[in-house]
C-alpha positions as CSV (number, residue, x, y, z in Angstrom):
1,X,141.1,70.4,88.8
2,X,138.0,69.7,87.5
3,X,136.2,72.8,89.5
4,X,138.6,74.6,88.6
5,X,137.8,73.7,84.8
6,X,134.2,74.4,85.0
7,X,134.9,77.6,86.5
8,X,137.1,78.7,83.5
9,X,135.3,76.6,80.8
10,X,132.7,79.8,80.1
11,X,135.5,82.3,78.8
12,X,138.8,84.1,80.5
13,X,142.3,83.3,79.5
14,X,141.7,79.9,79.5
15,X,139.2,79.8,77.0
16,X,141.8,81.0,74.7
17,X,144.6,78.4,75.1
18,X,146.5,78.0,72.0
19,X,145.1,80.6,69.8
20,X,147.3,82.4,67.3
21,X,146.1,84.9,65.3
22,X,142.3,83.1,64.4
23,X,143.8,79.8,64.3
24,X,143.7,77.3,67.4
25,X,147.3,76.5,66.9
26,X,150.0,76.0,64.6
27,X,150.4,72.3,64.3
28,X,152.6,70.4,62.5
29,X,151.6,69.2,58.6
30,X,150.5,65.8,57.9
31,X,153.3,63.6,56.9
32,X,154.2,59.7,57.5
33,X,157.3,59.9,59.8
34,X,160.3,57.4,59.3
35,X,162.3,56.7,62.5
36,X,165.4,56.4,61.5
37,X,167.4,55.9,64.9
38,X,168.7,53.1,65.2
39,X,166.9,50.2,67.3
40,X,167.5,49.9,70.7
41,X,168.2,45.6,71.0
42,X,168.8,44.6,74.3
43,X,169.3,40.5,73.3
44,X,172.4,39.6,71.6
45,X,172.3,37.2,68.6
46,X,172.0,33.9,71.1
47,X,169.3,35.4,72.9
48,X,167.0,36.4,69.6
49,X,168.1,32.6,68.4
50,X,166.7,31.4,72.6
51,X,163.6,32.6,72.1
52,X,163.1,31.5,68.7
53,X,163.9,28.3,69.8
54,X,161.8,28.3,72.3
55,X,158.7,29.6,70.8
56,X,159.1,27.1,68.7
57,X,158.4,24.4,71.1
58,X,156.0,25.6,72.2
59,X,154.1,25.4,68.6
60,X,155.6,22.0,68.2
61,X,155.5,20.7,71.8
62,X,152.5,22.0,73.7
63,X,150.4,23.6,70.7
64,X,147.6,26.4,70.6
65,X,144.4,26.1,71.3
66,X,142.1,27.5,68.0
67,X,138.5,27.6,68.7
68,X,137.4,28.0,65.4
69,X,136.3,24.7,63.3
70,X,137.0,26.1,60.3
71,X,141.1,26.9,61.2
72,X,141.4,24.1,62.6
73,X,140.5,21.8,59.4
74,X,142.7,24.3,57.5
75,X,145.4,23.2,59.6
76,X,144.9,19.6,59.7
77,X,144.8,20.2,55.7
78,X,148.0,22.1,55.9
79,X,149.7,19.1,57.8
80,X,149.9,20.0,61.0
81,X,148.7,17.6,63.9
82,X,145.3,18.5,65.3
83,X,143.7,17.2,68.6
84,X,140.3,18.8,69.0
85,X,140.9,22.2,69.1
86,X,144.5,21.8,70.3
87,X,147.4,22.5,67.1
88,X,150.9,21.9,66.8
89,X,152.6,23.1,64.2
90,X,156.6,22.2,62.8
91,X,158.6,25.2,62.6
92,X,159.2,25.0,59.1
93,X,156.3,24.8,58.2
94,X,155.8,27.9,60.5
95,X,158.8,29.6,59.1
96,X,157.7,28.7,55.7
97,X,154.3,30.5,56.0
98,X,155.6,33.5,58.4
99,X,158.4,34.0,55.3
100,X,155.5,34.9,52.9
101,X,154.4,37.3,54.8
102,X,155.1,41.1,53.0
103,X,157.6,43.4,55.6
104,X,155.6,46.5,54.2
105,X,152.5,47.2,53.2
106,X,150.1,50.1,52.5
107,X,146.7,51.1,54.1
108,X,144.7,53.6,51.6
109,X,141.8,54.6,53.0
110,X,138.7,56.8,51.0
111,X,141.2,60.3,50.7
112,X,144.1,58.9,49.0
113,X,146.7,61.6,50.2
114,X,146.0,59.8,54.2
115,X,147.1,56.6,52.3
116,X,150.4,54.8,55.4
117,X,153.3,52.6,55.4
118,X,153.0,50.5,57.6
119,X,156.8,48.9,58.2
120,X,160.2,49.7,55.8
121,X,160.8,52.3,58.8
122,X,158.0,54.5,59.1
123,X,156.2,54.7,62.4
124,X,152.5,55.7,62.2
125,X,150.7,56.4,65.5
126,X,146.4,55.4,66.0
127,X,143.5,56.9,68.6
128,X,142.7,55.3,72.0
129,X,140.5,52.2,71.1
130,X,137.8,50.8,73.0
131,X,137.5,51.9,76.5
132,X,133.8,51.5,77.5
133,X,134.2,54.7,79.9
134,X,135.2,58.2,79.2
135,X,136.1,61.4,81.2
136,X,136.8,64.7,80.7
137,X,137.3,67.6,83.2
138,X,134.1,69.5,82.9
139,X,131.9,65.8,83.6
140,X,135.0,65.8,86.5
141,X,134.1,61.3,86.9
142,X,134.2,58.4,84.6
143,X,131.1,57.9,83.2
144,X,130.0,55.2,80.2
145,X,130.7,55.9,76.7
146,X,128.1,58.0,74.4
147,X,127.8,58.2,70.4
148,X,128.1,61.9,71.1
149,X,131.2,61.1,73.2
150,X,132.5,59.1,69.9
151,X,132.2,61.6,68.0
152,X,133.9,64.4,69.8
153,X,137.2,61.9,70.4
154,X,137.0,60.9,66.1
155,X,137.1,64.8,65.8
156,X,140.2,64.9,67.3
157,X,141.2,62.2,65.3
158,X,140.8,63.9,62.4
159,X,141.8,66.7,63.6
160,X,145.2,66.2,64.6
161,X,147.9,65.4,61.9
162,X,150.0,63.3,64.1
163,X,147.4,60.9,64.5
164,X,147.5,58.7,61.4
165,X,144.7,55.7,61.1
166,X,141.5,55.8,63.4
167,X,141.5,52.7,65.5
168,X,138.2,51.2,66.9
169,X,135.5,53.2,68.7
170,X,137.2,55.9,70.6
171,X,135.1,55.3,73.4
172,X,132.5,52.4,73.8
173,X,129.0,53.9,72.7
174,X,127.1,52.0,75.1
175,X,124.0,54.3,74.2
176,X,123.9,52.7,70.9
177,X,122.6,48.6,71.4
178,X,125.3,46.2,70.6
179,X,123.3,44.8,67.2
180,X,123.5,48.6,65.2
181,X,126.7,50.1,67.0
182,X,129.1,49.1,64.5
183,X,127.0,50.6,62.1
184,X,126.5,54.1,63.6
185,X,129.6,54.0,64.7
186,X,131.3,53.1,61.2
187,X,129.0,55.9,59.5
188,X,130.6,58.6,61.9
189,X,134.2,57.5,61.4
190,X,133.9,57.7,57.8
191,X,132.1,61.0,57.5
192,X,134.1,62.8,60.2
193,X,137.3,61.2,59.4
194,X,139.4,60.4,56.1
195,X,141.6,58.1,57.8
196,X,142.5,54.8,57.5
197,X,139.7,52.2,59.4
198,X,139.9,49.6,61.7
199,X,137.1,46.7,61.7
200,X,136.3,44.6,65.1
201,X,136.4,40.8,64.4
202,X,133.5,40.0,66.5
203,X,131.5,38.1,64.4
204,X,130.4,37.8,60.3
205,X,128.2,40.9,60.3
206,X,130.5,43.3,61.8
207,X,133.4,42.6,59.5
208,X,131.4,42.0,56.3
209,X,129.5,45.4,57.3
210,X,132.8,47.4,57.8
211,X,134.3,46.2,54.6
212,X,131.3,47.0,52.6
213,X,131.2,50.6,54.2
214,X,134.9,51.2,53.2
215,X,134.1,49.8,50.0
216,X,131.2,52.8,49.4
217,X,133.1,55.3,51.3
218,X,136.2,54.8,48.9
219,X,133.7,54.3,45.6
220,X,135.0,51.1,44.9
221,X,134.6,47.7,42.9
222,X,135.4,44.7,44.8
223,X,138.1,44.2,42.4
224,X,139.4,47.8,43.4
225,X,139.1,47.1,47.4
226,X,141.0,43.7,46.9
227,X,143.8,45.0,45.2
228,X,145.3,46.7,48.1
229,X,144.4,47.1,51.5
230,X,141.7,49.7,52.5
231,X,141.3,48.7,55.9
232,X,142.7,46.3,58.9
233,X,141.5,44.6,61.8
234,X,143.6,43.8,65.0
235,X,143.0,40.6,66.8
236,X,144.1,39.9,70.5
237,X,144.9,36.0,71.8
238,X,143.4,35.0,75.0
239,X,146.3,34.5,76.3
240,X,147.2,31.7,77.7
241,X,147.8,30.0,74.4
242,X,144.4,30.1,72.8
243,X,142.4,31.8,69.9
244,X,138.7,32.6,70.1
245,X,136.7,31.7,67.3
246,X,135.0,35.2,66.4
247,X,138.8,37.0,65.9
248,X,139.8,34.3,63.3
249,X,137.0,34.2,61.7
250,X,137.6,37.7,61.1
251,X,140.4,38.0,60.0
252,X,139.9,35.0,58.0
253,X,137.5,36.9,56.0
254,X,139.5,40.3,55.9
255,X,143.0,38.5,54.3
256,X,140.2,36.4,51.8
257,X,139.2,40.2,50.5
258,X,142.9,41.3,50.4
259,X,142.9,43.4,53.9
260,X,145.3,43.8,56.3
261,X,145.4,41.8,59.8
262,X,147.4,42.6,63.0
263,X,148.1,39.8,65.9
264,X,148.6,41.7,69.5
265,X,148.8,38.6,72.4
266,X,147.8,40.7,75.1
267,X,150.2,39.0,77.5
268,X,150.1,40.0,81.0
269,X,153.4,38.8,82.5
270,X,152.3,37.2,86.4
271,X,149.2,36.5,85.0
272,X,148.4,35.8,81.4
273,X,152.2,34.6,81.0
274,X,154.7,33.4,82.5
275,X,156.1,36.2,85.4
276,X,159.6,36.6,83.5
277,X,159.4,39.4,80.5
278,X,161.8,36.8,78.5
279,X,158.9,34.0,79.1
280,X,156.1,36.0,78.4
281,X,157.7,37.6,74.7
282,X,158.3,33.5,73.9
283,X,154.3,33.3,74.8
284,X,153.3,36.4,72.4
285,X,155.6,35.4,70.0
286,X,154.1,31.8,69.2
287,X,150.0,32.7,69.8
288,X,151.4,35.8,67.1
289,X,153.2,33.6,64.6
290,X,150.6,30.5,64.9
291,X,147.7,32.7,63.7
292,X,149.7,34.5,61.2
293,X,150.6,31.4,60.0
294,X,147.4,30.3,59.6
295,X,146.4,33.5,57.7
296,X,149.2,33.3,55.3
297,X,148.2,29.6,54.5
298,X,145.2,30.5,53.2
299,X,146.1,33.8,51.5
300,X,149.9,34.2,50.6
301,X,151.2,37.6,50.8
302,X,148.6,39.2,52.9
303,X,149.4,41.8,54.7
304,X,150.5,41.0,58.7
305,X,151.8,42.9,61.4
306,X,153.0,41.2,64.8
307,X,151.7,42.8,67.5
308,X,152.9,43.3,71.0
309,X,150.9,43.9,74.3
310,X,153.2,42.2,77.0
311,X,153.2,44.2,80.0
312,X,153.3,43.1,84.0
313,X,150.7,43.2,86.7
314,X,151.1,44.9,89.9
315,X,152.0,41.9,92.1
316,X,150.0,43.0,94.7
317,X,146.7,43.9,92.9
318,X,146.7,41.9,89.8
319,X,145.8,44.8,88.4
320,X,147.5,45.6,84.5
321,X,150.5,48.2,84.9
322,X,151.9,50.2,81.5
323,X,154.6,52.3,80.9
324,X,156.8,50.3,83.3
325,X,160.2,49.2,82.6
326,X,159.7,45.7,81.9
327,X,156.6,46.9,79.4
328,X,159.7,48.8,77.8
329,X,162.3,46.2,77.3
330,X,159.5,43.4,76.0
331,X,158.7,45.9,73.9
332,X,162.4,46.1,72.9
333,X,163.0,42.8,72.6
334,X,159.9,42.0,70.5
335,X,161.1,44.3,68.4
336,X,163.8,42.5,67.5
337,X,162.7,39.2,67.1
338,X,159.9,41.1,64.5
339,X,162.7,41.5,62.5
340,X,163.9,38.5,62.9
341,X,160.6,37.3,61.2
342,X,160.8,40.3,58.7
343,X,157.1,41.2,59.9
344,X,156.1,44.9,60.7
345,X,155.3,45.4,64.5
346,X,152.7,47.1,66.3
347,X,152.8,48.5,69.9
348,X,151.0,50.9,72.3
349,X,151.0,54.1,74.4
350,X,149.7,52.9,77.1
351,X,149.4,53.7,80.8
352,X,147.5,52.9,84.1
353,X,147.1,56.2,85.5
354,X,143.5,56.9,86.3
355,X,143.6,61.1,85.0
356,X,145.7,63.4,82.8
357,X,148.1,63.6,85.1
358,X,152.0,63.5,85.4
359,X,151.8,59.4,86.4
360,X,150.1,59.0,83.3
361,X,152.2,61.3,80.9
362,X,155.2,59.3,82.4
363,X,154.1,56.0,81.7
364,X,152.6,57.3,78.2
365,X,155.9,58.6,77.2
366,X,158.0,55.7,78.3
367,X,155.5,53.3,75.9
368,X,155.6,55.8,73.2
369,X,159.7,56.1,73.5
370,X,159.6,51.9,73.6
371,X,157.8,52.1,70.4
372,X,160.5,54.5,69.0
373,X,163.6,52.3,70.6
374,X,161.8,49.0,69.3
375,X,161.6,49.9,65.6
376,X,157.5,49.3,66.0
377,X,155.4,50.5,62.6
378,X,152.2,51.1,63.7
379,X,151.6,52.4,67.6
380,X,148.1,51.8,68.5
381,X,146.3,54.2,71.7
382,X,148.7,56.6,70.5
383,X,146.7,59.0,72.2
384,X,143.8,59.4,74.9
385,X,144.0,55.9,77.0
386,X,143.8,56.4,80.6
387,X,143.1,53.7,83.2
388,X,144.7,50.9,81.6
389,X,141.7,50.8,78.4
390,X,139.2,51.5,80.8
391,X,138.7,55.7,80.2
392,X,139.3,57.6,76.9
393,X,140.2,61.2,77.3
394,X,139.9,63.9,75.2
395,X,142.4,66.1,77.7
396,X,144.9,63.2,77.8
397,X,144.4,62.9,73.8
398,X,145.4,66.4,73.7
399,X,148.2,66.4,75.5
400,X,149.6,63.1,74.1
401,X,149.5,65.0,70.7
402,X,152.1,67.4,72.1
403,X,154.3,63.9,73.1
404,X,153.7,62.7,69.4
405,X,154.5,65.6,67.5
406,X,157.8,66.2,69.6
407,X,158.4,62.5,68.1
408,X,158.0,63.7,65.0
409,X,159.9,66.8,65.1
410,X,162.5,64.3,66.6
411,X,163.1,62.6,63.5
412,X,162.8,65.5,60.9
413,X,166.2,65.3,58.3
414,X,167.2,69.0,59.3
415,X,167.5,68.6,63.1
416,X,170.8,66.6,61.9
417,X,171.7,68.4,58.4
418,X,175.4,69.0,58.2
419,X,175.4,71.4,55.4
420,X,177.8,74.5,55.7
421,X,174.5,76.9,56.7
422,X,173.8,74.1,59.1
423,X,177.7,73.7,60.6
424,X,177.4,77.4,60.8
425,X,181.1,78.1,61.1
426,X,181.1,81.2,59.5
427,X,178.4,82.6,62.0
428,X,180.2,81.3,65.0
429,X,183.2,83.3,63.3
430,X,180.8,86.4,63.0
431,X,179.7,86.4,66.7
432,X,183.1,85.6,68.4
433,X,183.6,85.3,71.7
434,X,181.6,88.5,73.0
435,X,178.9,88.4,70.8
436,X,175.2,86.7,70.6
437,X,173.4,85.0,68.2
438,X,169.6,86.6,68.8
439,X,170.5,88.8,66.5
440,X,172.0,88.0,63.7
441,X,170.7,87.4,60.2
442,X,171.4,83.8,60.7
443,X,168.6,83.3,63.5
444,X,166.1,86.1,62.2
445,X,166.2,83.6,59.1
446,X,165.4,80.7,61.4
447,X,163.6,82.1,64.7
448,X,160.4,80.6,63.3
449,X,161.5,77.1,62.3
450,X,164.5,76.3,64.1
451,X,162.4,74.5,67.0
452,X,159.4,72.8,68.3
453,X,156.8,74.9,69.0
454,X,154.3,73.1,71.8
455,X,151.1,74.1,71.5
456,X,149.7,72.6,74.5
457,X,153.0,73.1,77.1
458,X,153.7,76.6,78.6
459,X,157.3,77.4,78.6
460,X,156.5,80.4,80.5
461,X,157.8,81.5,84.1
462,X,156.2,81.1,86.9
463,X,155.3,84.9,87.4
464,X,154.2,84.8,83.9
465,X,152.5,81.7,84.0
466,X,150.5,83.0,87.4
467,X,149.9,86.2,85.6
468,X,148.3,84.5,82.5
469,X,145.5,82.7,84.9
470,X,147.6,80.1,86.1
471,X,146.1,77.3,84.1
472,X,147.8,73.6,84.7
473,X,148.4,71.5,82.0
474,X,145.0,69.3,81.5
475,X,143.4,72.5,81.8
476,X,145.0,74.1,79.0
477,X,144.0,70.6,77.2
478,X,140.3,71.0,78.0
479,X,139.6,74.3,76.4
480,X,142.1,73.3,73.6
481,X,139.4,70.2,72.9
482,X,136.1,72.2,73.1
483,X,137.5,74.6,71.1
484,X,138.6,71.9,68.5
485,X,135.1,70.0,68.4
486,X,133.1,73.5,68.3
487,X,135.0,74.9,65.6
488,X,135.1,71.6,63.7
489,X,134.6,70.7,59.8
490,X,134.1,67.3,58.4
491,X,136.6,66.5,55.6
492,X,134.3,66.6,51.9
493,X,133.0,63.8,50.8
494,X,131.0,62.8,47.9
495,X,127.1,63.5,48.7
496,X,126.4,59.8,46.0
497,X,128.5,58.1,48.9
498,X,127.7,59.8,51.7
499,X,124.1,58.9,50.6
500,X,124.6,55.3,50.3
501,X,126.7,55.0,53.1
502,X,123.5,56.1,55.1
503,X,121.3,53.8,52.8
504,X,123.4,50.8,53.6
505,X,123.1,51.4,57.1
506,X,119.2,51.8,57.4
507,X,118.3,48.9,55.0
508,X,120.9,46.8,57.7
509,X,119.5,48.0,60.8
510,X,116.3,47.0,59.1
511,X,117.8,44.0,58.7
512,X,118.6,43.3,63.1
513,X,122.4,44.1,62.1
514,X,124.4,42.0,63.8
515,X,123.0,38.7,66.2
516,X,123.5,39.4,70.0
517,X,123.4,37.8,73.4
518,X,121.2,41.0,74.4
């Protein structure tokens, strides 16, 4: 596939995949979607009450592990019994501090019409985050991430209007050394995209940096950035039942500045947690809730999201598997102990296939369909993760865009409008029982709205399809993304901010950035 890509890649047919009259495609408009299907909740009302109950214990029985000093004397302040870096926590004390905890929130980044809910129903879908290798067809291998490589996949980002807040790095630029990346990599996200940012909780200087970036980006006070949040970091456990110290202290300093935080155990069922999906969600549940806790202690009403990443292994590899059905009903169930808590949730679309192929569509469309059936808010590697994290690609991006906007589409009000024009009994009545319906003034009013167009998918025959270069799906993908990035525009942004931005930048590179092992 990938010869066959380079052979097409210089012009033909395939260089013109999804152009409509001078535009690329037709894509949908930018909105926030709001699932409103009903969740799919496969415990009954003992079973959510089980593994409350048993989470529980495990706070107040066997504790966490938090190595971070500084939580740690916050919880022995807060009351709760501390043993080195080992806490246990009483559930209502728990209880008392998850309750606090907002069930929505907004995230307004620098343009204010990008502004998300995040929770009260609306599902909001990110980028791939943080694979250190990429791939594309026309490289045809995995090779290690590039700042040009960034920037290409933060195009798309932008780019697409089903894609909603730009997680971390697209792809790890390991061209850039570890001290300046988030720096480099910060200035490109904010000048390429208008989208809601992400911060990595890997020490002071990376957070502080990212928050003041957002801060110049936006053009605001400090008072301004802490009256709502502008931003978010995501924190995994390392699961089994600890917390490191870098990822607390980040997120300690985020909810101190009034930003959001999200808590994803990444919880590995065989391996990481215990090998039943029941016993592994009680895991996520308490390293989720202990931190959140903890965050909520010291700043009531900040904005938290439990996070889910409980999947299996393949028994016979250890190696991570997504997209399977026990990833979908932990996802489920999570779900619904999330709203047991009254907490937003976030999940992933995820897979382990290696390329853009059908293995990996499968498994990325029965994560994203989990997210949808679990009543998750805010679906992280929405779109280019291939390899388990370990390869971001632009063709799978593309094509996941297709899977997101069909979940859109899904949930727009007039797909289940019952008004007379949509009952359409007069029209049946005009057409009868030998007519059809191409015609009539009832479709020609319609033929351009009434479904989803794809814009990556041929619907095509065969004979057509063959006749049209016979293209195959990640192919049609490819062009679709060089033609994106070539064509591309940045969004406008003040040249005052845009200059400080870069100011900022040199005078803390000057500085060594951020301290490193390297």
């Amino acid at each position: 596939m990938a010869d066959r890509a380079r052979k097409k890649r210089a012009g033909g047919r395939a260089a013109n995949i999804g152009r409509r009259g001078g535009e690329l495609f037709r894509q949908m408009p930018w909105r926030v979607p709001r699932n409103t299907d009903r969740p799919t909740e496969p415990l009954d009302e003992e079973g959510v009450a089980r593994i409350h109950d048993a989470a529980m214990r495990v706070l107040e029985d066997i504790g966490i592990e938090f190595l971070n000093t500084e939580a740690c004397a916050i919880f022995r302040e807060a009351g709760c019994r501390v043993d080195g870096t080992n806490v246990k926590m009483g559930r209502d004390w728990v209880m008392e501090m998850v309750g606090r905890a907002p069930p929505s929130f907004t995230l307004t980044p620098r343009n204010t019409a990008r502004q998300i809910t995040i929770g009260d129903g609306h599902i909001v879908f990110g980028n791939v985050s943080s694979p250190p290798n990429y791939m594309d067809l026309e490289i045809g291998r995995k090779v290690p991430g590039t700042r040009s490589q960034n920037r290409d996949l933060l195009k798309l980002t932008q780019y697409f209007n089903c894609i909603h807040f730009a997680g971390g790095y697209p792809v790890e630029p390991v061209d850039l050394h570890p001290s300046v990346r988030h720096l480099d990599v910060l200035f490109d996200k904010l000048t390429i995209t208008d989208k809601v940012m992400h911060a990595y909780s890997l020490g002071r200087e990376r957070v502080e940096d990212v928050m003041e970036m957002v801060k110049i980006a936006g053009g605001l006070t400090e008072e301004e950035f802490r009256a709502t949040p502008r931003m978010y970091t995501n924190i995994n456990s390392t699961s089994p039942l600890k917390h490191d110290h870098p990822m607390i202290d980040g997120c300690l300093r985020c909810v101190r500045r009034g930003q959001a935080v999200v808590v994803s155990p990444f919880t590995l069922a065989g391996a990481m947690a215990p090998v039943t999906m029941v016993g592994a969600v009680v895991l996520s549940i308490a390293e989720a809730l202990s931190a959140i806790a903890l965050f909520q202690h010291v700043a009531p009403g900040s904005a938290a999201v439990l996070g889910t990443f409980t999947s299996n292994v393949d028994m016979k590899t250890g190696a991570p598997a997504f997209g399977t059905p026990e990833y979908m009903r932990a996802t489920q169930m999570t779900g619904q102990m999330a709203r047991f808590y009254g907490l937003p949730m976030r999940a992933s679309g995820v897979c382990a296939a290696n390329v853009p192929d059908g293995q990996a569509m499968w498994e990325t469309s029965n994560s994203l369909w989990s997210a949808v059936q679990s009543g998750t808010n805010m679906v992280y590697h929405a779109a280019g993760w291939l390899e388990g994290g370990l390869i971001a690609s632009p063709e799978k991006f593309v094509m996941d865009c297709e899977v997101l906007q069909m979940i859109q589409r899904y949930f727009e009000p007039e797909l289940v409008a019952t008004g007379p024009d949509d009952l359409a009994v007069d029209v049946i009545r005009e057409v009868g029982p030998t007519g059809h319906y191409f015609g009539i003034q009832h479709t020609q009013d319609r033929y351009e709205t009434a479904f989803y167009q794809p814009f990556v998918s041929d619907w095509s025959n065969y004979e057509a399809w063959e006749a049209n270069g016979a293209v195959w799906t990640a192919e049609r993908a490819h062009h679709l993304f060089k033609a994106i990035v070539n064509e591309f525009t940045e969004p406008e942004m003040d040249v005052g901010r845009r200059e400080a931005l870069a100011e900022f930048v040199a005078r803390r590179k000057a500085e060594g950035g951020a301290p490193t092992d390297f």
